[in-house]
FIDO-798856 format. One record per residue (C-alpha): x, y, z; residue in one letter. Coordinates in pm, whole numbers, plus 32768, in hexadecimal, padded with zeros to 4 digits. Layout:
BEGIN
+------+-------+------+----+
! east ! north !   up ! aa !
+------+-------+------+----+
!    X !     Y !    Z !  A !
...
+------+-------+------+----+
This chain:
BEGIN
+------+-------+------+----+
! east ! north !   up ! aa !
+------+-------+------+----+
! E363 !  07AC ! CC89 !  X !
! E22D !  0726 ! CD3B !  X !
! E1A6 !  0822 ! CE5C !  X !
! E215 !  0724 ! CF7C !  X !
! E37F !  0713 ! CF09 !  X !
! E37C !  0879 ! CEE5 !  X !
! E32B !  08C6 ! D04A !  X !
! E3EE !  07D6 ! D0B7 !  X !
! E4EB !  08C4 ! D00B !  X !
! E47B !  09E5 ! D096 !  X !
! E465 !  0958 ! D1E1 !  X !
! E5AC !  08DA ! D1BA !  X !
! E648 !  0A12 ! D140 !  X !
! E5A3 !  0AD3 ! D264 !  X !
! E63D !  09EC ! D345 !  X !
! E7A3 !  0A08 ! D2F5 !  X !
! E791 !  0BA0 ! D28C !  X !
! E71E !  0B93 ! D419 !  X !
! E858 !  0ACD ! D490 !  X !
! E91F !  0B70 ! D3E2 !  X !
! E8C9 !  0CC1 ! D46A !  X !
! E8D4 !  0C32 ! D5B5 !  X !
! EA45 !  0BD7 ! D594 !  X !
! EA95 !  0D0F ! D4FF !  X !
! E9FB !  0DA1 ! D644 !  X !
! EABC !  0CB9 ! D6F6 !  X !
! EC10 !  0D16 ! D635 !  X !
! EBDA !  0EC4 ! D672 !  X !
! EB95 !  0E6B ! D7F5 !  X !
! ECD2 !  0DA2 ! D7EB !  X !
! EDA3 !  0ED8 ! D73A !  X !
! ECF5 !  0FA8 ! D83A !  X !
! EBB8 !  104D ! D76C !  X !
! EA6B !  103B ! D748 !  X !
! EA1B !  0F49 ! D638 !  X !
! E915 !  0F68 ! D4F6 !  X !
! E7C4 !  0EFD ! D5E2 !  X !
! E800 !  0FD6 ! D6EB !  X !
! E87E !  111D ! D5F9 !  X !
! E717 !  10F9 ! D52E !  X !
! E64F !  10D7 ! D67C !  X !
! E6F9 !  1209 ! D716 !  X !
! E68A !  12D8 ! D5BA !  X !
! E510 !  1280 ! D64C !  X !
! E56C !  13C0 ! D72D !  X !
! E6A2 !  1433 ! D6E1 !  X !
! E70E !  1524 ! D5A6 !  X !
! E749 !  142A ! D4C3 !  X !
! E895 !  141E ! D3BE !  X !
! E7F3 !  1413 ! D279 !  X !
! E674 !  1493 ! D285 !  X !
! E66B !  1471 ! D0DF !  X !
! E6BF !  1337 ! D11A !  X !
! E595 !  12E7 ! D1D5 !  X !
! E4BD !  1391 ! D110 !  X !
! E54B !  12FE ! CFF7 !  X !
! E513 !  1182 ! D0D8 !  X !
! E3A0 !  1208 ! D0ED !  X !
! E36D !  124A ! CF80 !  X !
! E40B !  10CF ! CF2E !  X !
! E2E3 !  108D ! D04A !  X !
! E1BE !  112D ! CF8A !  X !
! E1F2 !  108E ! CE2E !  X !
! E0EB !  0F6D ! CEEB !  X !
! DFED !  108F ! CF2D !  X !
! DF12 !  111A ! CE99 !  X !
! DF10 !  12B7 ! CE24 !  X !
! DE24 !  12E0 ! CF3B !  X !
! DEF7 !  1222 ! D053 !  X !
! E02E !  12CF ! CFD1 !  X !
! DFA8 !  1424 ! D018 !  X !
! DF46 !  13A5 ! D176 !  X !
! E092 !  133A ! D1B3 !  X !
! E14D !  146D ! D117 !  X !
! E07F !  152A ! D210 !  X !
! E09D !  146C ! D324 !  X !
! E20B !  144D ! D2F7 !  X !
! E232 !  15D9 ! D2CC !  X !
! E161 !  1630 ! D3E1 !  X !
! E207 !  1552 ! D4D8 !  X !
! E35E !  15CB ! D44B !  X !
! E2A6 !  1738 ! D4DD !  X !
! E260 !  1698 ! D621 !  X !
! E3A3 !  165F ! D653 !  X !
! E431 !  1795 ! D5FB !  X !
! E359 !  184A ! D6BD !  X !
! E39E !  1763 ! D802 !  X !
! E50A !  17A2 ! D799 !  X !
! E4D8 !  193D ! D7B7 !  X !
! E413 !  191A ! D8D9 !  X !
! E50D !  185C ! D9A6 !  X !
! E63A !  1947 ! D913 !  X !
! E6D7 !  17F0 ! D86B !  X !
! E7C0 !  183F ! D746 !  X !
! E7E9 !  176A ! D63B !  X !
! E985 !  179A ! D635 !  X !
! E9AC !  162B ! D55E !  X !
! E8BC !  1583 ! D468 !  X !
! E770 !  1619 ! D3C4 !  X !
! E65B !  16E1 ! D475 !  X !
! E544 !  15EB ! D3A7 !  X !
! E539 !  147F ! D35E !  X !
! E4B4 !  1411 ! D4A0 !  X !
! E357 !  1406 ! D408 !  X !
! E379 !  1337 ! D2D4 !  X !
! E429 !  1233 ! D3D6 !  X !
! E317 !  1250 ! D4AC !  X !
! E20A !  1224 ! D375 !  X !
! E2EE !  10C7 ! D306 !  X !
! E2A9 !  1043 ! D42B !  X !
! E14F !  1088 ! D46F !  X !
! E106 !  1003 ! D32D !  X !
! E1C5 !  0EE2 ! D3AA !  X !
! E0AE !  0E92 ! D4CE !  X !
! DFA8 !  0EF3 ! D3DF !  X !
! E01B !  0D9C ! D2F6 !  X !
! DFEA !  0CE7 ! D425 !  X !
! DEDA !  0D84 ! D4B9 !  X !
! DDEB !  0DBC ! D3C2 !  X !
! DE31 !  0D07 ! D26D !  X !
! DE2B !  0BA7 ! D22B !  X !
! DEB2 !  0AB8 ! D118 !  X !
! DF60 !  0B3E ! CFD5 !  X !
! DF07 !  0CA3 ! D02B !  X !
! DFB1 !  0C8D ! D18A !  X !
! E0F1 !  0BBA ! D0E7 !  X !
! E0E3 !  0CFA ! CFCF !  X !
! E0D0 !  0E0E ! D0F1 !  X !
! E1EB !  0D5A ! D1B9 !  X !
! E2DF !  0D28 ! D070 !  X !
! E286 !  0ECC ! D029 !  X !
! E31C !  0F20 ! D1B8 !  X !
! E412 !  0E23 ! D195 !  X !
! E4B0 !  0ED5 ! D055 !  X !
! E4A6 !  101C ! D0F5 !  X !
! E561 !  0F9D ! D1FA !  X !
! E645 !  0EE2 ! D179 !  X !
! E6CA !  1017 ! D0CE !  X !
! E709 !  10B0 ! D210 !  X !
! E794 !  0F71 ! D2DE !  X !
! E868 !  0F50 ! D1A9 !  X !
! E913 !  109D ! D1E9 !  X !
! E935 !  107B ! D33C !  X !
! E9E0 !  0F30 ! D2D0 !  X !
! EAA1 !  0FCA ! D216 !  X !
! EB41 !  10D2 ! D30E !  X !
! EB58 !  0FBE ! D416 !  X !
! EC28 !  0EF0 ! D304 !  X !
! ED12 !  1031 ! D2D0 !  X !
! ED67 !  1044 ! D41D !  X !
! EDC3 !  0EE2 ! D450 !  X !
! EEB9 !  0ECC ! D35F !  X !
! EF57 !  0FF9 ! D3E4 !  X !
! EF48 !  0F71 ! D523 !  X !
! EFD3 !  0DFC ! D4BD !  X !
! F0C2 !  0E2D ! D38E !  X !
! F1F3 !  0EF5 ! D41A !  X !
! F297 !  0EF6 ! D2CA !  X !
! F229 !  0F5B ! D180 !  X !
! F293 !  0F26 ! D019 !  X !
! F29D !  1067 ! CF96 !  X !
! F3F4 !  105D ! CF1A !  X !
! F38A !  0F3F ! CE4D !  X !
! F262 !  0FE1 ! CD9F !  X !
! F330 !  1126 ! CD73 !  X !
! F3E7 !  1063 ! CCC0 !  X !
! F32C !  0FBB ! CBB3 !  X !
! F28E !  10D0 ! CB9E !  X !
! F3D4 !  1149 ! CAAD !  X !
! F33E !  1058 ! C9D8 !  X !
! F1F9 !  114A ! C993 !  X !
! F2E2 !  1297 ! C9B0 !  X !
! F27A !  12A6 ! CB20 !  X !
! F12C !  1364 ! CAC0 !  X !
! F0EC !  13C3 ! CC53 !  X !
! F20C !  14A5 ! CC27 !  X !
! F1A0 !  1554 ! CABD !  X !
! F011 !  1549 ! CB6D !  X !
! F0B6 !  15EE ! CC7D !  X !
! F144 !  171F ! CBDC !  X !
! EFFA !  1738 ! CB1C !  X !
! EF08 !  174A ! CC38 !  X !
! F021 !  1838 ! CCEE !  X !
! F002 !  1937 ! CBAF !  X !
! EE96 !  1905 ! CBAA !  X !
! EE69 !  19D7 ! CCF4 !  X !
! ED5D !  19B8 ! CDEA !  X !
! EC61 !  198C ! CCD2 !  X !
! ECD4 !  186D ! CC3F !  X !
! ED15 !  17CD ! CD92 !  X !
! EBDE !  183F ! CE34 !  X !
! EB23 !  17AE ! CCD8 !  X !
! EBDF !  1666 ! CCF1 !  X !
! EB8E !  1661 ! CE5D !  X !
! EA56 !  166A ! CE4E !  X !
! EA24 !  152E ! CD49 !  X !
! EB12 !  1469 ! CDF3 !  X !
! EA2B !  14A5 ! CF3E !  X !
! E912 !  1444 ! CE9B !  X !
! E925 !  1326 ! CDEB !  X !
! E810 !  123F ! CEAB !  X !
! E727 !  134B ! CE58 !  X !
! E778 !  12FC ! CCFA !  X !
! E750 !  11A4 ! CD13 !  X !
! E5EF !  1201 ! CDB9 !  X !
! E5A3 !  12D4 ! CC9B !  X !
! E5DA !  11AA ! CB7A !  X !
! E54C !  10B3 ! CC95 !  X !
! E3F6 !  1140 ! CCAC !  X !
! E3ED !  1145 ! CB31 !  X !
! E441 !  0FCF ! CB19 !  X !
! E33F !  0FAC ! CC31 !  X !
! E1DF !  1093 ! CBCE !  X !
! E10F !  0F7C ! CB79 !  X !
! E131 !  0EA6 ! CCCB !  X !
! E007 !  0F81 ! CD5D !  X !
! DF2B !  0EEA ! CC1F !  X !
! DFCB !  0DC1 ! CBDE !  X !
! DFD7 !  0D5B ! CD4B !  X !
! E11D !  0CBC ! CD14 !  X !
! E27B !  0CF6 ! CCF0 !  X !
! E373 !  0CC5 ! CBC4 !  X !
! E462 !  0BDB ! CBC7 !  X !
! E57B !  0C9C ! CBBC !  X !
! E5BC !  0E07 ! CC26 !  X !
! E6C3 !  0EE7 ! CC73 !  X !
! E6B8 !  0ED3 ! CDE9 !  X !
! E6ED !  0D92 ! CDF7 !  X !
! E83F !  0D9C ! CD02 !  X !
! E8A1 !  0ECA ! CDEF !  X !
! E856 !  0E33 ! CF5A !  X !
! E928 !  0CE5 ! CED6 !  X !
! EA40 !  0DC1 ! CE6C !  X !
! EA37 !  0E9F ! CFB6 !  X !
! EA46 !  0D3B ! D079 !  X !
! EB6C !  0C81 ! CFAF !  X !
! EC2C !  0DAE ! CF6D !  X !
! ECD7 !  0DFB ! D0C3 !  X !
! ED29 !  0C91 ! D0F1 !  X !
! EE38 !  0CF8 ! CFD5 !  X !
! EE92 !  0DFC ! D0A9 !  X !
! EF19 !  0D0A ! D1C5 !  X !
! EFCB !  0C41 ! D0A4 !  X !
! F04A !  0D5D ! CFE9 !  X !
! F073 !  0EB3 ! D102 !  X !
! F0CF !  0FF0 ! D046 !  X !
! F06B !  1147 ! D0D7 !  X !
! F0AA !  11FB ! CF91 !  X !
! F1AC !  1317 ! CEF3 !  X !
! F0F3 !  143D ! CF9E !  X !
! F17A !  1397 ! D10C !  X !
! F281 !  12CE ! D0A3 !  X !
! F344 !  13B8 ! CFE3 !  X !
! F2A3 !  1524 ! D03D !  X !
! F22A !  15B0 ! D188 !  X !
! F0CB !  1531 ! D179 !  X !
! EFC7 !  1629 ! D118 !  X !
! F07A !  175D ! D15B !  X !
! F0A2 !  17EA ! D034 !  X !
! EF34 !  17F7 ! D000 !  X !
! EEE4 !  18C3 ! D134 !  X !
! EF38 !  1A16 ! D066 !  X !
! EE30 !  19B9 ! CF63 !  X !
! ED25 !  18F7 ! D00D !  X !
! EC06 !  196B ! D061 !  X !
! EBFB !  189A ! D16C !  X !
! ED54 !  18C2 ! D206 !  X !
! EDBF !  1775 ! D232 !  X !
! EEC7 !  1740 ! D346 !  X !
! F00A !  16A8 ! D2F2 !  X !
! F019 !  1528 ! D366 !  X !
! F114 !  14A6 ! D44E !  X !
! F1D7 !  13B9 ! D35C !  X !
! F2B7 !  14D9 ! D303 !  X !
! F3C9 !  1481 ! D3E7 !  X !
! F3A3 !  1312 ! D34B !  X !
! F3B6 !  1383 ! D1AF !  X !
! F4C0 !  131C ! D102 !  X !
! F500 !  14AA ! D0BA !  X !
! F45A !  15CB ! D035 !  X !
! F45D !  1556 ! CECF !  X !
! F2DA !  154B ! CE65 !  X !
! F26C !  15CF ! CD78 !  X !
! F375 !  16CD ! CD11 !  X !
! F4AE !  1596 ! CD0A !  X !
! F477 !  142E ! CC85 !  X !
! F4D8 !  1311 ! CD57 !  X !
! F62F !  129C ! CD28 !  X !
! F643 !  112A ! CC68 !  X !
! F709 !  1059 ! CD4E !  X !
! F6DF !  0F1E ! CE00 !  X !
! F59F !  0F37 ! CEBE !  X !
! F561 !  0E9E ! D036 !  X !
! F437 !  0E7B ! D12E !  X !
! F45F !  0FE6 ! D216 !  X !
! F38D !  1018 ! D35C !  X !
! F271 !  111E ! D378 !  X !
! F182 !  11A1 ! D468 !  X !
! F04E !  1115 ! D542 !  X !
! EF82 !  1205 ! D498 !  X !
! EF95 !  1204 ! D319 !  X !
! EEB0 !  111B ! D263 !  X !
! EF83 !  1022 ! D1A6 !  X !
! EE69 !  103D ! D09E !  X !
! EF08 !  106F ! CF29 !  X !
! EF0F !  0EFD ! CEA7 !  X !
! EE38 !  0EC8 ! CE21 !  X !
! ED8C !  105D ! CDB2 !  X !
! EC14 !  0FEE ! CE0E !  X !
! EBB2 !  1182 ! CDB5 !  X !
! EC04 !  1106 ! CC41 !  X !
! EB8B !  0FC0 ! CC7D !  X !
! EA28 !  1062 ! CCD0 !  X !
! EA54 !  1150 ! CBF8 !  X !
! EA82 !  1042 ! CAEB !  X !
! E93A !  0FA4 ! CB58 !  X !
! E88E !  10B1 ! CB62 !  X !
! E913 !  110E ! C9D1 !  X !
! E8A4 !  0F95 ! C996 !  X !
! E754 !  0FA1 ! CA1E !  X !
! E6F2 !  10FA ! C977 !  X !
! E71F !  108B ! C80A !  X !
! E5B4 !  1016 ! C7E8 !  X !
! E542 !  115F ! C885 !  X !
! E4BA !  1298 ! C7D2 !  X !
! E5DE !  135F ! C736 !  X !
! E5C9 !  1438 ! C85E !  X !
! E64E !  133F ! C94E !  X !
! E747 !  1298 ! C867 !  X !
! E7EE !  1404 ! C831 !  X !
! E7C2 !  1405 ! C9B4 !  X !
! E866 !  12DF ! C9F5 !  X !
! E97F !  1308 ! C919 !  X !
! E9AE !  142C ! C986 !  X !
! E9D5 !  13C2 ! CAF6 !  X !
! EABA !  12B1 ! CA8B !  X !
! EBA6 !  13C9 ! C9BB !  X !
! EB93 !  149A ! CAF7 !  X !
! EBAE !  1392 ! CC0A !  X !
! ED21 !  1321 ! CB77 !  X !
! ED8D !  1456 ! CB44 !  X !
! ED33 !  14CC ! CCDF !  X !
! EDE6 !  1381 ! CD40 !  X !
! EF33 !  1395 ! CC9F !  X !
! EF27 !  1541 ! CCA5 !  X !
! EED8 !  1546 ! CE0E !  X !
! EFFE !  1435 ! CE33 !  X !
! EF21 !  1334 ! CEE5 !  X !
! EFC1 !  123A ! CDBD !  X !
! F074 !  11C0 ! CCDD !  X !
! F01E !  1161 ! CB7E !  X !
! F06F !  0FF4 ! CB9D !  X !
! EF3D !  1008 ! CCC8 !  X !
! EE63 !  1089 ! CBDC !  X !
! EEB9 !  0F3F ! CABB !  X !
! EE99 !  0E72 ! CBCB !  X !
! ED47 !  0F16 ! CC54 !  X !
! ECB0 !  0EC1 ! CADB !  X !
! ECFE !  0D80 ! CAC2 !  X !
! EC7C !  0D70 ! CC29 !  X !
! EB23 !  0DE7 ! CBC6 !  X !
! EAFD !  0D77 ! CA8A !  X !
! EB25 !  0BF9 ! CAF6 !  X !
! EA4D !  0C33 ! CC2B !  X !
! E95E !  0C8C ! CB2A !  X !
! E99D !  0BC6 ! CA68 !  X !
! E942 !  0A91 ! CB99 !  X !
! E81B !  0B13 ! CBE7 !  X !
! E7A1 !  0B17 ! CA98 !  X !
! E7FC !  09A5 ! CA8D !  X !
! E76F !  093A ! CBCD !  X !
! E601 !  09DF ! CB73 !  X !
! E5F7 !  0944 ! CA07 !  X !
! E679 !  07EF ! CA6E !  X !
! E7FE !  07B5 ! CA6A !  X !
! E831 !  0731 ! C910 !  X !
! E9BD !  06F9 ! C86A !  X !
! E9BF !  0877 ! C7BC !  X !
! E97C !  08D6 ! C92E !  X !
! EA56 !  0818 ! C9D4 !  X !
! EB4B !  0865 ! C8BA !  X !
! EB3E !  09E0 ! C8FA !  X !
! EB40 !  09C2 ! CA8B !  X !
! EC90 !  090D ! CA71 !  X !
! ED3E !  09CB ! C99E !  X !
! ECEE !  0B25 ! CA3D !  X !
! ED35 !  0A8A ! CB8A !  X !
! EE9E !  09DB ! CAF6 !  X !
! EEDD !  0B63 ! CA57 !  X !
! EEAC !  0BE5 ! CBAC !  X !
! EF8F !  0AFC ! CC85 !  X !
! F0AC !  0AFF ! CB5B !  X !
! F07C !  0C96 ! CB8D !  X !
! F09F !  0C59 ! CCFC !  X !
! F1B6 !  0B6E ! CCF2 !  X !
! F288 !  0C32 ! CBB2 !  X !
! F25A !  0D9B ! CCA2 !  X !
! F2E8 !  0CE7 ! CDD3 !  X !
! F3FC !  0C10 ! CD23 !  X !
! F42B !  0CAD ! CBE5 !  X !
! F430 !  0E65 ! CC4D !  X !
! F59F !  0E87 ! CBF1 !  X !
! F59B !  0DC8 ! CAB4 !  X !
! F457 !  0E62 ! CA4D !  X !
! F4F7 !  0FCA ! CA83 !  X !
! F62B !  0F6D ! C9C4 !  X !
! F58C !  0EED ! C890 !  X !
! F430 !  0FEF ! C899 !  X !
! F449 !  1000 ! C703 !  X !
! F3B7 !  0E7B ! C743 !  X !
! F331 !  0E76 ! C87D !  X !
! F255 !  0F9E ! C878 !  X !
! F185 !  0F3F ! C722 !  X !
! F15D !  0DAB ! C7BA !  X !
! F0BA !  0E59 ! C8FF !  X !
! EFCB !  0F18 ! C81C !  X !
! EFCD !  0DCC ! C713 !  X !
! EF69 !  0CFD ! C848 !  X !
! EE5C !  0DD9 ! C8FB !  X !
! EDBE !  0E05 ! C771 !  X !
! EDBC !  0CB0 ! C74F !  X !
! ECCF !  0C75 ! C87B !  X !
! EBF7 !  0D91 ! C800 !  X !
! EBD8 !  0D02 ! C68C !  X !
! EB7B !  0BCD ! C741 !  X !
! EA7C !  0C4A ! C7F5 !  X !
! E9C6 !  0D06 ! C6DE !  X !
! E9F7 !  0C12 ! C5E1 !  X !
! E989 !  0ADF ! C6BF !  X !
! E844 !  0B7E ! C77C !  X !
! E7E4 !  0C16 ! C61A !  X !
! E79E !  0A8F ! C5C9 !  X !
! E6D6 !  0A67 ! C704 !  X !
! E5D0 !  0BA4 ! C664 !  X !
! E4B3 !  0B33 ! C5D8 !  X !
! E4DB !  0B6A ! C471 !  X !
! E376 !  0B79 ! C3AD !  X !
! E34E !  0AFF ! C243 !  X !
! E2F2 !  0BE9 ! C132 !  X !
! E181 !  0B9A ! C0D3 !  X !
! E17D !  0ABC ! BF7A !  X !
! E123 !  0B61 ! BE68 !  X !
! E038 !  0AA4 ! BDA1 !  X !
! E0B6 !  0A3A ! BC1A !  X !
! E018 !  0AE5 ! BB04 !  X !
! DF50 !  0A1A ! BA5F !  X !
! DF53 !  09DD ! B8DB !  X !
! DE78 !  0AA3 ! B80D !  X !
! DD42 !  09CD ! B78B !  X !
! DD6F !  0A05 ! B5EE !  X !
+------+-------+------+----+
């Protein structure tokens, strides 16, 4: 791609990643809350809700800096994060929500930000500005996030849960069996599975700045990173939420997160949707298999299941650690194994969520591969078969639930056939698109001279 048409891209990208946080802004005034802009410029003074997530912003940051500058910014970032705490204990200010640090790596983003414009020029001030704008794009991309959540539980009064549950016989309804696991596990298994589940854009960070160490040297970026695959996947996701609104088993059929609150360390509190559940049947009692309809819930739940975007990052990050060192592909497996266990054991969903979350991912991937090697017809190829996969799951879990639960000896292994199939896809088709280098010729023996 020639330089102009590729800042005509960026500039073109900026533009519309701007609009469209302005009408998300718009949409939470609307519903009555602050929106994504104003929540990330009240963390400028305020405690804010994730401070590893900011620091984890800042470290996307410094992969455009070099060891020296990174050190400088560490710093500056900690010691402003004291500044505040000390202003905070001087003015008898409690932190009662959020983190007590984080303030300072925001701060550090965006004086880096004026810096680009201040005091660099050309290629090195277009490098500086693409390093802050990664960092925070992280950030804005969780605040999205939660702003999305609460819009669909603001603007879908009904939810398809009773559709999912379902299917779900197809699979042997593997919330419920997760369930009981977790449940038996204690507070250390929870508390374990908590903790990963939390986490996960720090472990996208983590494989991230791998992918990333040579933009200080190189003075460039790759083509293709995980960020990228994860911020497009955070932004198309909850669109499917608003086609497709499904609070998950936990709510739907439990009493929220009660049951945790014995063995948490963290004592959640139970949510409100109990007096909407269906009954007390998670995880101890499966759903009954009967003819499913559309059933009202609360203003408060997220109606955030359908797609599972946990194991559709998770599946990206998996993806993106397999050229890593073996430390980082255990990792990432790892965090895959543990992130779909924590999201059908903690009841947030249901196994069909998590086929559809791979497909999800994979042909995301899959697209953005395409689009940075030139679309060619293998690309195209895969993109439109993981995305007709994805709608027929869709389609078969809203029209199909009672037939599927019926006839789970065929069902179930054509759910699992079908997600597979995308996977094989992907592998076998982006294998082609590695360069392959020939084996050096040997030369031919030559005849002995008699």
């Amino acid at each position: 791609m020639a330089p102009r048409s590729r800042t005509i891209l960026w500039a073109a990208a900026s533009v519309i990643a701007l609009a469209f946080l302005v009408a998300l802004e718009i949409a939470a005034r609307r519903c009555g809350l602050p929106g994504p802009i104003s929540n990330q410029v009240g963390e400028l003074i305020h405690a804010p809700k994730s401070g590893s997530l900011l620091y984890a912003g800042l470290a996307l940051m410094t992969v455009v800096l070099t060891w020296r500058q990174r050190f400088i910014a560490v710093g500056a970032a900690l010691g402003t994060d004291a500044l505040f705490s000390l202003a905070r204990w001087v003015l008898d200010v409690k932190v009662t929500e959020g983190h007590p640090f984080g303030n300072g790596a925001l701060w550090v983003m965006l004086g880096y930000g004026v810096i680009a414009f201040t005091r660099r020029t050309g290629a090195e001030r277009v490098l500086l500005l693409k390093g802050v704008g990664l960092g925070l794009l992280l950030v804005a991309g969780r605040k999205t996030g939660d702003i999305w959540l609460i819009i669909t539980s603001k603007t879908r009064p009904m939810v398809l849960d009773q559709y999912l549950a379902t299917a779900d016989h197809a699979l042997g309804a593997p919330s419920w069996l997760a369930g009981r696991i977790v449940t038996a596990t204690g507070s250390i298994g929870f508390n374990f599975l908590d903790v990963v589940y939390g986490q996960l854009a720090v472990a996208a960070v983590i494989v991230a700045l791998y992918q990333l160490r040579n933009v200080a040297v190189e003075r460039r970026f790759p083509r293709h990173h995980l960020v990228r695959t994860f911020l497009v996947i955070g932004l198309l996701g909850p669109a499917i939420y608003m086609i497709f609104p499904v609070v998950g088993p936990v709510f739907a059929y439990g009493t929220g997160v009660e049951h945790w609150a014995s063995i948490s360390l963290w004592a959640p509190t139970a949510a409100p949707s109990e007096q909407w559940a269906v009954g007390d049947l998670w995880p101890v009692t499966t759903s009954p298999i009967a003819v499913p309809h559309p059933m009202p819930f609360d203003e408060i739940t997220p109606r955030n299941c359908m797609p599972s975007l946990h194991t559709a990052w998770a599946t990206a990050i998996f993806i993106h650690s397999r050229k890593a060192p073996r430390i980082l592909r255990f990792a990432g497996t790892f965090w895959l194994i543990a992130t779909l266990t924590a999201t059908l054991g903690f009841g947030y969903h249901y196994g069909v969520d998590l086929i559809a979350g791979v497909v999800f991912a994979v042909t995301i991937e899959a697209a953005l591969r395409s689009f940075d090697r030139g679309w060619d017809r293998s690309g195209m190829r895969l993109v439109a078969y993981g995305t007709a996969v994805f709608v027929a799951l869709l389609l078969s879990y809203r029209y199909l639930p009672l037939e599927m639960a019926e006839h789970a000896w065929a069902s179930g292994p054509l759910l699992l056939v079908a997600m597979t199939s995308v996977v094989y896809g992907y592998v076998r088709t982006t294998a082609r698109w590695e360069p392959h280098t020939a084996p050096a010729r040997q030369p031919e023996p030559q005849p002995e001279l008699i």
